[in-house]
TORKOLTOR-973407 format. One record per atom (N, C-alpha, C): residue in one letter; y, x, z. Coordinates in pm, whole numbers, padded with zeros to 5 digits, always signed. Each point is the difference from the previous one (the first is absolute). Example, Ala and Ser with C-alpha at 12.3 -4.5 7.8 and 13.67 -1.06 7.14 Angstrom:
TORKOLTOR-973407
A-00569+01319+00780
A+00119-00089+00000
A+00120+00090+00000
S+00105-00035-00072
S+00119+00082+00006
S+00109-00077+00073
end
This chain:
TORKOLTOR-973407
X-04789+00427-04852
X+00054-00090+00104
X+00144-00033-00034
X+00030-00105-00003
X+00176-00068-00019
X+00045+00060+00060
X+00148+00063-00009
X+00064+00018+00081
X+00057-00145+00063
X+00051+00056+00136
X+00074-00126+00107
X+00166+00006-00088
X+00029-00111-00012
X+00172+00011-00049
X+00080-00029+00132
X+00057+00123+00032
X+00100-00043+00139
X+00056-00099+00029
X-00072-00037+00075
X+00131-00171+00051
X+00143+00061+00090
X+00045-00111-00076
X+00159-00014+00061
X+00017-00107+00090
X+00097+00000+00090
X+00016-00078+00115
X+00143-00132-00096
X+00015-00078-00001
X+00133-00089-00033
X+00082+00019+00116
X+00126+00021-00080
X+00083+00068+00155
X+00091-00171+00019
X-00017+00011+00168
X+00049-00103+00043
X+00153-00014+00016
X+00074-00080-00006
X+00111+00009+00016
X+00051+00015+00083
X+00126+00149+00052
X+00029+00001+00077
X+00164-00090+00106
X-00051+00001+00114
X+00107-00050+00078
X+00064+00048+00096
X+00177-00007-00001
X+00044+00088+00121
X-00063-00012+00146
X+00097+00078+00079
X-00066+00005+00110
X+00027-00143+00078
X+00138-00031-00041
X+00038-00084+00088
X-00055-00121-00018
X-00078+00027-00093
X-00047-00230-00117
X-00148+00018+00086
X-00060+00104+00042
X-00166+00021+00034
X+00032-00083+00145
X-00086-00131-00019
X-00058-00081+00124
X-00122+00050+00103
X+00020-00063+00085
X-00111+00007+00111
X-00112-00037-00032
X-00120+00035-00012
X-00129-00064-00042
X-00088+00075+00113
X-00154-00009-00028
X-00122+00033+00093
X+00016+00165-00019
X-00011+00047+00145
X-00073+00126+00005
X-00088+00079-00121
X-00109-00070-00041
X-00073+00023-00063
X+00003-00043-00125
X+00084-00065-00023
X+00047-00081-00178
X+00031+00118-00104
X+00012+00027-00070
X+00099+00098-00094
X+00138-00021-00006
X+00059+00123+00009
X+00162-00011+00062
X+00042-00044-00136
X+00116-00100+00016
X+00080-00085-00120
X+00087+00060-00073
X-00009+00174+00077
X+00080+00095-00086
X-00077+00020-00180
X-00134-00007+00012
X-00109+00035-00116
X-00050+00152-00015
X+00002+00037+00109
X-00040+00180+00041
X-00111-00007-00001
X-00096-00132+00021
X-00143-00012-00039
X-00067+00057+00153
X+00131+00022+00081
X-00113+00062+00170
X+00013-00200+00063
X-00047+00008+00119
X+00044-00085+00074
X+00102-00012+00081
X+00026-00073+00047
X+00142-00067+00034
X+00024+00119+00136
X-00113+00040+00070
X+00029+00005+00125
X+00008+00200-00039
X-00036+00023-00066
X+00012+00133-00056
X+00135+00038-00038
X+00060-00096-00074
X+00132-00008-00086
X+00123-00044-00017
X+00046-00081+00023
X+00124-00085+00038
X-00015-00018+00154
X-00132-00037+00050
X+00001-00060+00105
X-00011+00103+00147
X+00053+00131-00053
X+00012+00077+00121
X+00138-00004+00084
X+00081-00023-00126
X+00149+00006+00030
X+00001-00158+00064
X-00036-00081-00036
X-00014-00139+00039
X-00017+00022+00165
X-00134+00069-00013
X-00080-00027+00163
X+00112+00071+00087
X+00055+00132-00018
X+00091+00071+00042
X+00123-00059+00068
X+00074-00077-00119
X+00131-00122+00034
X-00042-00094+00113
X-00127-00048-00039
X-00025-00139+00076
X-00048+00044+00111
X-00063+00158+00081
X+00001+00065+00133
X+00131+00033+00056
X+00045+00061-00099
X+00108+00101+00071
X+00086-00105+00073
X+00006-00002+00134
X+00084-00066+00122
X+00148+00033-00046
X+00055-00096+00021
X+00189-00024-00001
X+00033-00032+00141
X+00036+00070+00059
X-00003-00034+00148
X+00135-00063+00079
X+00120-00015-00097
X+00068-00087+00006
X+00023-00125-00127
X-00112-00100-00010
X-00009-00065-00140
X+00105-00116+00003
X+00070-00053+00140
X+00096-00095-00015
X+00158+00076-00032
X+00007+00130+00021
X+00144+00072-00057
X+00057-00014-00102
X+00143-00101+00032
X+00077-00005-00119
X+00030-00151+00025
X-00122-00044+00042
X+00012-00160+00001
X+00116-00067+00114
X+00071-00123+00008
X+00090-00052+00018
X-00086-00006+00136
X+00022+00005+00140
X-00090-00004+00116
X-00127+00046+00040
X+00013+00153-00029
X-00124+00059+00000
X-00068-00012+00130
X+00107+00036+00112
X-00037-00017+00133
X-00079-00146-00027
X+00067-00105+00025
X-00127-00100-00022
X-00105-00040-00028
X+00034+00086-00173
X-00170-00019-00057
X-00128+00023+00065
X+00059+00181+00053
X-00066+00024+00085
X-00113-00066+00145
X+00107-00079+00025
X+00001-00088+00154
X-00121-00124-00058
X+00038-00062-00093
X-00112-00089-00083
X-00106+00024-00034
X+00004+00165-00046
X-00138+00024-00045
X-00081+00013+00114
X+00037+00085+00162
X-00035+00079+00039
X-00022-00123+00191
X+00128-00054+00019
X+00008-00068+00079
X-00004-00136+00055
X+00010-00074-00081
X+00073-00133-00017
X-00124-00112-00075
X-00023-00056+00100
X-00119-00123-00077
X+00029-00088-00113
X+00133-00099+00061
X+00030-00066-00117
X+00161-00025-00053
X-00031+00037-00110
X+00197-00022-00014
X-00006+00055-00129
X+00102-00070-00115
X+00004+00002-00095
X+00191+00050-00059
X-00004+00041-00120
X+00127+00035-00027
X+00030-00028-00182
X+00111-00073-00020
X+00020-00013-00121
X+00027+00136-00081
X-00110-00009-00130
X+00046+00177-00096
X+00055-00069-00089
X+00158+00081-00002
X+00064-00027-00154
X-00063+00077-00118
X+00012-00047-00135
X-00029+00128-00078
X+00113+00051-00081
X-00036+00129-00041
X+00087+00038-00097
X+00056-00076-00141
X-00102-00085-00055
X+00020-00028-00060
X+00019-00148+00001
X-00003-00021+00072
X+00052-00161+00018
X-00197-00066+00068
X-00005-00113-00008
X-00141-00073+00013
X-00018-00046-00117
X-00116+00023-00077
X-00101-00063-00120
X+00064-00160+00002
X-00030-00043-00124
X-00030-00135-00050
X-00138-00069+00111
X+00064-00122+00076
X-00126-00050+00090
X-00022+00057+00121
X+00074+00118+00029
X-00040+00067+00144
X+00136-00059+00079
X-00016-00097+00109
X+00125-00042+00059
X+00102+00125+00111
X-00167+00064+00017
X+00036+00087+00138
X-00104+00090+00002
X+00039+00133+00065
X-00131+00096+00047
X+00021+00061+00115
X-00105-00020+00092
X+00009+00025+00162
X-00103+00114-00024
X+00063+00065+00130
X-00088+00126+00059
X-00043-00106+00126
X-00137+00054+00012
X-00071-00081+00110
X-00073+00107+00067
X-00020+00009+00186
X-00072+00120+00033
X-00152-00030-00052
X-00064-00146+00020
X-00128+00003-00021
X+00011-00080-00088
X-00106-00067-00093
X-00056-00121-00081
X-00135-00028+00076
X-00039-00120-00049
X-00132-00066+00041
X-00094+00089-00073
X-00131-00018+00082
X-00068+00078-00074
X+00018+00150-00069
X+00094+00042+00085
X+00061+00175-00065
X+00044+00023-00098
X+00012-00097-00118
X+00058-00034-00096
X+00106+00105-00038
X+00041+00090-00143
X+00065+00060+00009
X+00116-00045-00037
X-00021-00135-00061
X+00148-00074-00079
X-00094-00107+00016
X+00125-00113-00017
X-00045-00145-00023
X+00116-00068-00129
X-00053-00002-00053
X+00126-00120-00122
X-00046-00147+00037
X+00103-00029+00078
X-00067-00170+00077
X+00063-00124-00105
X-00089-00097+00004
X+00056-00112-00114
X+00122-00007-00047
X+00135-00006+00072
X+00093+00016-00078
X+00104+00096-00058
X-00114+00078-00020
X+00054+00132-00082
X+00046+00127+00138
X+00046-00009+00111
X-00012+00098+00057
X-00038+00081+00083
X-00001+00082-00004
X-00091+00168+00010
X+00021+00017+00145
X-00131+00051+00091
X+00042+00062+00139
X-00101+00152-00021
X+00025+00074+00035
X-00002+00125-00025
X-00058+00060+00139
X-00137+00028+00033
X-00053+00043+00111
X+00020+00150+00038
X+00068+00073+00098
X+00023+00112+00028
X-00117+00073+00089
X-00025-00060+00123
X-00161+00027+00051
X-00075+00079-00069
X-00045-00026-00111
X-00127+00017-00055
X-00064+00119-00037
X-00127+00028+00016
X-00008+00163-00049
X+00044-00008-00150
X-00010+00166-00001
X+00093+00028-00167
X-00147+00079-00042
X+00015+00014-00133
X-00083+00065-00070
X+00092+00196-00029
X+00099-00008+00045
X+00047+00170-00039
X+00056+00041+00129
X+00083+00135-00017
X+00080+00025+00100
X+00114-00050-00016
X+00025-00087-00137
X+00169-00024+00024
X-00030-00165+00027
X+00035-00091+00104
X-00025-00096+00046
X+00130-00083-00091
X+00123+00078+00020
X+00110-00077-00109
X-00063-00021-00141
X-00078+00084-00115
X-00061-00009-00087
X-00090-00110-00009
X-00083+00020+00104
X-00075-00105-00008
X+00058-00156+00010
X+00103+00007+00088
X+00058-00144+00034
X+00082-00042-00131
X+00047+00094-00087
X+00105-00022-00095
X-00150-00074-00085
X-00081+00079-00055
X-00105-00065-00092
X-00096-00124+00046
X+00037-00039+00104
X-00081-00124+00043
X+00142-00132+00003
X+00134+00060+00040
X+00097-00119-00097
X+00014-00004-00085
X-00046+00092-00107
X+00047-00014-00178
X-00122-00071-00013
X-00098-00030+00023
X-00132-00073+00014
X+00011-00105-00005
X+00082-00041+00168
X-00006-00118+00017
X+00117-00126-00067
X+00093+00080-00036
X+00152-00035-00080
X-00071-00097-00119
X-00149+00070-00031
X-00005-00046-00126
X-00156-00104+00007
X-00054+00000+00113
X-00120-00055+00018
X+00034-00186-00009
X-00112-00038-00015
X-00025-00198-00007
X+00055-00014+00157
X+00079-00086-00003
X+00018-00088+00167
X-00074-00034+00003
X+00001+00002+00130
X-00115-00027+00132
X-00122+00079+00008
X+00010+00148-00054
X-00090+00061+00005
X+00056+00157+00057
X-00119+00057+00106
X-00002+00114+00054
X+00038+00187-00078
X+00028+00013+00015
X-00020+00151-00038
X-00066+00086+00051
X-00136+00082-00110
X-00046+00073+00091
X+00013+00141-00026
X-00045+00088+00085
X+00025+00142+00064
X-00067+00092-00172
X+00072+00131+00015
X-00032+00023-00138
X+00045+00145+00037
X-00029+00119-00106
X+00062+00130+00030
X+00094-00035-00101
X+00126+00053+00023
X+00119+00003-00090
X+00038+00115-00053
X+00048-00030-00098
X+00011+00172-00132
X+00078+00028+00063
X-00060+00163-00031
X+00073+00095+00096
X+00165+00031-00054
X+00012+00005-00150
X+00132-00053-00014
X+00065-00130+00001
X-00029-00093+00030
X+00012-00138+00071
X+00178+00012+00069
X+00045-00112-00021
X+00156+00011+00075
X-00022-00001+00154
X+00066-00020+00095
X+00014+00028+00182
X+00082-00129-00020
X-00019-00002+00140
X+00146-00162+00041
X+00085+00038-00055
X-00003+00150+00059
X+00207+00055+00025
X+00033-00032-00195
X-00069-00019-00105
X+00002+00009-00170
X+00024-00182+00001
X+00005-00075+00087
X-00074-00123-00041
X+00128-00129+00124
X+00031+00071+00096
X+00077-00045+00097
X+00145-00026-00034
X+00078-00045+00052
X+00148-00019-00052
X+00078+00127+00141
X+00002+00097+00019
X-00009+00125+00089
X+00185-00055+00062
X+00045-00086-00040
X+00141-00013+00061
X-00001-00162+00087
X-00111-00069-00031
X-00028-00099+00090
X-00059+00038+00128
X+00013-00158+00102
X+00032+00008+00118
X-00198+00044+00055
X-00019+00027+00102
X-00143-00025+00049
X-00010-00065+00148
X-00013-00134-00001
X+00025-00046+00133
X-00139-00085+00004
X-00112+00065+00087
X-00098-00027+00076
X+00018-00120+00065
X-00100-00153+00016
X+00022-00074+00102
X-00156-00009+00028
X+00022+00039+00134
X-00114-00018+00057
X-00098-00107+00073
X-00109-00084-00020
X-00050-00098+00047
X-00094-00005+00094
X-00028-00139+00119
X-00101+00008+00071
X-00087-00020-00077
X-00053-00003-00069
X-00123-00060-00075
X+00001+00016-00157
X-00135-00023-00053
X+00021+00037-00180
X-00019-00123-00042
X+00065-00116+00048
X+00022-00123-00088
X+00049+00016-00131
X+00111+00131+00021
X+00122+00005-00132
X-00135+00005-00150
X-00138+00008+00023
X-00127+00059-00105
X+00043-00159-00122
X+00003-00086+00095
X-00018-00120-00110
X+00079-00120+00039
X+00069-00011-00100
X+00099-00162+00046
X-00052-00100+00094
X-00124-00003-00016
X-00078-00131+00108
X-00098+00037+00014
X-00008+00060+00149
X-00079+00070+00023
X-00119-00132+00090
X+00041-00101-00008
X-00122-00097+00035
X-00092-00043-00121
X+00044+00033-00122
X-00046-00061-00119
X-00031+00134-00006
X-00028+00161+00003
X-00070+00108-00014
X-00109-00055-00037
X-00121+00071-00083
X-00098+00026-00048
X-00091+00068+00121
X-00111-00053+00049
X-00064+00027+00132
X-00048+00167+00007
X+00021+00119-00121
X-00004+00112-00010
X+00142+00047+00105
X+00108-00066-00084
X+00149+00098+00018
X+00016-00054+00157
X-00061-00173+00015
X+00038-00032+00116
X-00104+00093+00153
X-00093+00047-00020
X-00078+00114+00115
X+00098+00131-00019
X+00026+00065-00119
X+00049+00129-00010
X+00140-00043+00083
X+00065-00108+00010
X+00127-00045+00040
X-00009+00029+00152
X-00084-00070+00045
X-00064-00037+00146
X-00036+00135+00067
X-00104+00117-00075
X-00002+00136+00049
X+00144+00042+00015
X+00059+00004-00127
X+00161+00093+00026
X+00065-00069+00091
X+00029-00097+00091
X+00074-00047+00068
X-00057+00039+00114
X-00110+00019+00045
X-00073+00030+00089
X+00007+00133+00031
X+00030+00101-00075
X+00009+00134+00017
X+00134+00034+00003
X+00104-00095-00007
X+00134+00053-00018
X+00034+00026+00111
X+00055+00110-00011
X+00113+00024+00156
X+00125-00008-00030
X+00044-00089+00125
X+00171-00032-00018
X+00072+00069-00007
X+00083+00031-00118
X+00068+00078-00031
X+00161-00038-00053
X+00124+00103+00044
X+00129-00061-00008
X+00058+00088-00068
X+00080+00023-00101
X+00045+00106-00052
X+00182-00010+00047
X+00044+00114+00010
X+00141-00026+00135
X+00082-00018-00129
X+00131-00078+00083
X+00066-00007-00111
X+00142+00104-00017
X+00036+00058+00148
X+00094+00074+00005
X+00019+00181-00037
X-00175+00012-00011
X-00034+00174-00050
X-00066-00054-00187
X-00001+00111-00083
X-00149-00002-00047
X-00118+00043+00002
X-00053-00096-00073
X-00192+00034-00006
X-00059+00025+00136
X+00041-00101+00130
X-00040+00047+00102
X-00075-00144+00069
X-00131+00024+00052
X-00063-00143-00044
X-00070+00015+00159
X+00065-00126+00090
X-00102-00024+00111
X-00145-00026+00023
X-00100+00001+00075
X-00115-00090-00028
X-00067+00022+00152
X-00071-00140+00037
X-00043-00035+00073
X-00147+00046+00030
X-00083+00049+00088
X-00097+00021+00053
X-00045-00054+00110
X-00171+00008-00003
X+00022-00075+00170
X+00038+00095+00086
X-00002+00111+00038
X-00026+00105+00112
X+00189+00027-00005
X+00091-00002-00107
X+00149+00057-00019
X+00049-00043-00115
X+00142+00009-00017
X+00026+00021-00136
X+00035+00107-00047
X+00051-00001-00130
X+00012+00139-00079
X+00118+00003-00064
X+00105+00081-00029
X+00083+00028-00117
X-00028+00099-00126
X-00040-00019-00062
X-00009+00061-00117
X+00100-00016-00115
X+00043+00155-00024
X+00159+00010-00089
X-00033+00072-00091
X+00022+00022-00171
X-00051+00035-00118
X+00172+00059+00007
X-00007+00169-00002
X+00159+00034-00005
X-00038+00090-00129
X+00121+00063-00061
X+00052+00006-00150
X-00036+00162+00019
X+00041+00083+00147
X+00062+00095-00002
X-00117+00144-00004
X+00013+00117-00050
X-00069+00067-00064
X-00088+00038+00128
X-00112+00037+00046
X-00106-00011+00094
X+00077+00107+00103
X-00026+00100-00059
X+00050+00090+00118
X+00138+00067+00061
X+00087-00095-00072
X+00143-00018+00052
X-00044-00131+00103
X-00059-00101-00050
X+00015-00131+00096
X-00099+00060+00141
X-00095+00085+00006
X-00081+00063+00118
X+00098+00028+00110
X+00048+00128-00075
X+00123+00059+00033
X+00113-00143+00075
X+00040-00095-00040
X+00027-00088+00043
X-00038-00062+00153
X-00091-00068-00067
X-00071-00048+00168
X-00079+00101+00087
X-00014+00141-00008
X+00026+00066+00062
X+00112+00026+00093
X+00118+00001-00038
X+00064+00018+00029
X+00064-00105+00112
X-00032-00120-00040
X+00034-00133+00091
X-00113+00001+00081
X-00113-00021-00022
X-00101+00040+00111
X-00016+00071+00104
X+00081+00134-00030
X-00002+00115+00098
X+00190-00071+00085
X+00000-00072-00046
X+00170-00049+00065
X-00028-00111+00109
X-00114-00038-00023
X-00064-00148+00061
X+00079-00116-00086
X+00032+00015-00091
X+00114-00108-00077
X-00162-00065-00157
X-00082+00039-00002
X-00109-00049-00046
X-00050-00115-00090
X+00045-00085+00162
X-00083-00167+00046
X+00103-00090-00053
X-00066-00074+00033
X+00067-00143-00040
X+00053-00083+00113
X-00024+00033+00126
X+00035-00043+00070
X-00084-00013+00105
X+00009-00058+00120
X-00069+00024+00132
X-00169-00050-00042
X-00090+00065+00009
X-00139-00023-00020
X-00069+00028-00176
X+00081+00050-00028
X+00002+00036-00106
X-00045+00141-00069
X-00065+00065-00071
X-00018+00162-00046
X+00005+00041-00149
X+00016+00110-00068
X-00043+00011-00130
X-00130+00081+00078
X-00114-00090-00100
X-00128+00091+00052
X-00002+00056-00156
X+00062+00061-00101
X-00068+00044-00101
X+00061-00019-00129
X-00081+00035-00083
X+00038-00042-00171
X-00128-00003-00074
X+00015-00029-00081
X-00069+00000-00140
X+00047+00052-00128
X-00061+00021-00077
X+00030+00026-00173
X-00055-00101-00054
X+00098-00057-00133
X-00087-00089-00062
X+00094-00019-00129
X-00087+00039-00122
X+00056+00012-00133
X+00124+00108+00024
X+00003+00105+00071
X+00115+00101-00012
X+00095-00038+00110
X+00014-00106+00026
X+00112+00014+00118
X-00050-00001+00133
X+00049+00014+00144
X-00011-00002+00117
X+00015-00139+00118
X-00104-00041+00024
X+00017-00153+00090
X+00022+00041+00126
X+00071+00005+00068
X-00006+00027+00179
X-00030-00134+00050
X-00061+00029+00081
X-00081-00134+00102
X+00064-00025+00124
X+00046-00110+00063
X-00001-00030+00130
X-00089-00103+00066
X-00016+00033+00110
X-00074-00093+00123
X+00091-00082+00009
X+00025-00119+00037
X+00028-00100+00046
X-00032-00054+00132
X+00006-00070+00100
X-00041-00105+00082
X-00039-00113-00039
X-00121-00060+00010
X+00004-00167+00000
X+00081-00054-00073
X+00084-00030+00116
X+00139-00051-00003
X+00145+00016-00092
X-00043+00102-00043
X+00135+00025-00093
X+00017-00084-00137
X+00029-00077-00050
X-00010-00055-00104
X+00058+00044-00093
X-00019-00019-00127
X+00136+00040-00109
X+00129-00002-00007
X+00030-00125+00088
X+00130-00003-00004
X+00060+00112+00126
X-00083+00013+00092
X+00067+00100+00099
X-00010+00126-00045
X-00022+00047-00088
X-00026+00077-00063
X+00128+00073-00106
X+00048-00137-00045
X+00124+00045-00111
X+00052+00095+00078
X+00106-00028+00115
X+00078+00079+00037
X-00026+00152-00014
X-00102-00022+00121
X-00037+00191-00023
X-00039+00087-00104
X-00076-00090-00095
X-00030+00088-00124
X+00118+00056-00071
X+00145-00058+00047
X+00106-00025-00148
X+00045+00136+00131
X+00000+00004+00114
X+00036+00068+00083
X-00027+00122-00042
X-00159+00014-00011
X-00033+00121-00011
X+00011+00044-00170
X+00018-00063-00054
X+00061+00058-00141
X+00088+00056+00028
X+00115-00019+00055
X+00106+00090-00009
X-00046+00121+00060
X-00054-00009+00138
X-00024+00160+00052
X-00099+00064-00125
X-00141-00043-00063
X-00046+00082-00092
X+00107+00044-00091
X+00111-00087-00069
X+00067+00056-00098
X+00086+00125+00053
X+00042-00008+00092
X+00040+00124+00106
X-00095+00124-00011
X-00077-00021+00031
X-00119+00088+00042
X-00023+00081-00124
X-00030-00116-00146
X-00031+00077-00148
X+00100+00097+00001
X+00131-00017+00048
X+00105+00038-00085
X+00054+00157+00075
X-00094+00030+00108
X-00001+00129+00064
X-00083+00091-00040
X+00062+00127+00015
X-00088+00094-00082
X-00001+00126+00049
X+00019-00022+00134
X-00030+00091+00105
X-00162+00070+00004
X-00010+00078+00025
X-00176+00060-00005
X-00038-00124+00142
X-00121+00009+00057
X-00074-00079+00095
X+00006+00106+00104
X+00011-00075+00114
X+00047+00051+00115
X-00184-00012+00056
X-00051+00071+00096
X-00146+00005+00009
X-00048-00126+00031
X+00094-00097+00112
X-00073-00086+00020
X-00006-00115-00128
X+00104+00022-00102
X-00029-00084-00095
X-00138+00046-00123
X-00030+00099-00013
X-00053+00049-00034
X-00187-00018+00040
X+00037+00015+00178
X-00112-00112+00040
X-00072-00126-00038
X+00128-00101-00016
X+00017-00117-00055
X-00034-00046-00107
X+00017+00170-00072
X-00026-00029-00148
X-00142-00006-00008
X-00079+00099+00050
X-00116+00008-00014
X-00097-00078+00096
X+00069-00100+00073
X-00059-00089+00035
X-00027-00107-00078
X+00111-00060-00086
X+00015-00072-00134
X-00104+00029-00041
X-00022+00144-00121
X-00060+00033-00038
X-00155-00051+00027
X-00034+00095+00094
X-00120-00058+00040
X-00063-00162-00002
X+00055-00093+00005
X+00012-00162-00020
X+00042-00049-00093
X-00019+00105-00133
X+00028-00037-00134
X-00123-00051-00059
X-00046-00084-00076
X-00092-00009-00133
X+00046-00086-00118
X-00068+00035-00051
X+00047-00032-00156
X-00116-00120-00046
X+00080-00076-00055
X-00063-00160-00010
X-00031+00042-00193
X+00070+00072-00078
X-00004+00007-00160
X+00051+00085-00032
end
């Protein structure tokens, strides 16, 4: 009987860690380890693209805001500088809360970019993902969409991609006309998706005398909702402390019923009346800034009934992300 002559394998060429792309689960990993992808490179991959960043706008020029856009705010858009200046052909690049059609980017006919924040993400780092859907779109054909994608897990973040010393000034709109220059000449797709989002918007005012603190209209009340900077359980400690003072509110008919979490920071909520509009509103909010900044800046233990207060808060907390 012949002997068998041992076969040899041709060894594939190898590649660092950092050059190995994203491919299928089930493909063979582009390292050349000869396992599959999801065995091999692609654990550390799946790992990055779970593991939650639970403050992913930190660092950025108006984080409080971002926040408020992602989380609160129907329509309103904000110019992003970049670090590196704007591409050849890109006039401009807007952060937008929604796009038509959920769209994660749009590169619209004349070269510039609106950048959808809304949208689900494919990881836990939502900045990651948003950074790899503008390097996308920076470079995509005008007048065409960008779509949703998982982004390498070593992939740059905004905060790599942003100009971090420019301004971030939110303007907020009744309506998502800002989607397309002429919005009567829309395409009868963008023009229904137009018609739903206007229809679902709630009026919303963002104040101009606090930040990141954004009115909005309901039928039954209105609401104040404020996106603050300050570390969670010093700011508790805070409106605790004004709460248990009756110093709280905003003014006659007015309450904090609560807070939220959302991307790492703390939203406190107020009731409103009807009646209160945004503009009646400036005063007291700028009012009650000063007493919270008071309040942070004590560091007295909690006296019981604040302590009450606190855990009344507490209790009327949830977490939105």
């Amino acid at each position: 009987m012949a002997k068998k002559r041992p076969q040899t394998k041709a060894k594939r060429p190898q590649i660092t860690d950092g050059e190995i792309p994203v491919v299928g689960a089930r493909e063979p990993c582009p390292c050349g380890s000869g396992r599959r992808y999801k065995a091999c490179h692609g654990r550390a991959a799946a790992q990055a693209a779970t593991e939650l960043v639970h403050r992913p706008f930190e660092g950025l020029p108006g984080e409080c805001d971002w926040v408020a856009l992602r989380e609160l705010v129907p329509a309103a858009t904000a110019e992003l500088a970049l670090k590196d200046g704007l591409p050849e052909g890109v006039p401009s690049v807007t952060l937008a809360t929604v796009l038509p059609m959920a769209w994660p980017a749009l590169r619209r006919d004349d070269g510039s970019v609106l950048l959808g924040l809304q949208n689900d993400t494919a990881s836990g780092d939502i900045s990651r993902d948003l950074a790899d859907t503008l390097q996308r779109a920076l470079t995509t054909e005008p007048g065409t969409p960008v779509q949703g994608r998982r982004a390498p897990a070593d992939g740059p973040r905004l905060q790599d991609l942003i100009d971090l010393d420019s301004a971030f000034e939110p303007v907020v709109h009744s309506g998502f006309e800002f989607w397309v220059p002429d919005a009567e000449n829309a395409t009868p797709e963008v023009a229904a998706s137009l018609e739903r989002a206007n229809a679902a918007a709630i009026p919303t005012v963002r104040l101009t005398g606090v930040d990141a603190a954004y009115w909005c209209e309901t039928p039954d009340k209105n609401h104040l909702r404020w996106v603050m900077p300050h570390p969670e359980e010093q700011l508790l400690d805070a409106l605790a402390r004004l709460h248990a003072a009756g110093t709280s509110s905003l003014g006659e008919g007015t309450r904090l019923v609560g807070s939220f979490r959302a991307h790492g920071l703390t939203v406190p909520v107020w009731d409103l009346p009807s009646s209160v509009g945004a503009e009646e509103i400036e005063k007291p909010a700028a009012e009650f800034a000063e007493r919270l900044a008071a309040a942070l800046a004590t560091d007295a233990p909690l006296t019981p009934d604040e302590r009450r207060a606190r855990g009344g808060l507490t209790n009327r907390q949830v977490t939105l992300s």
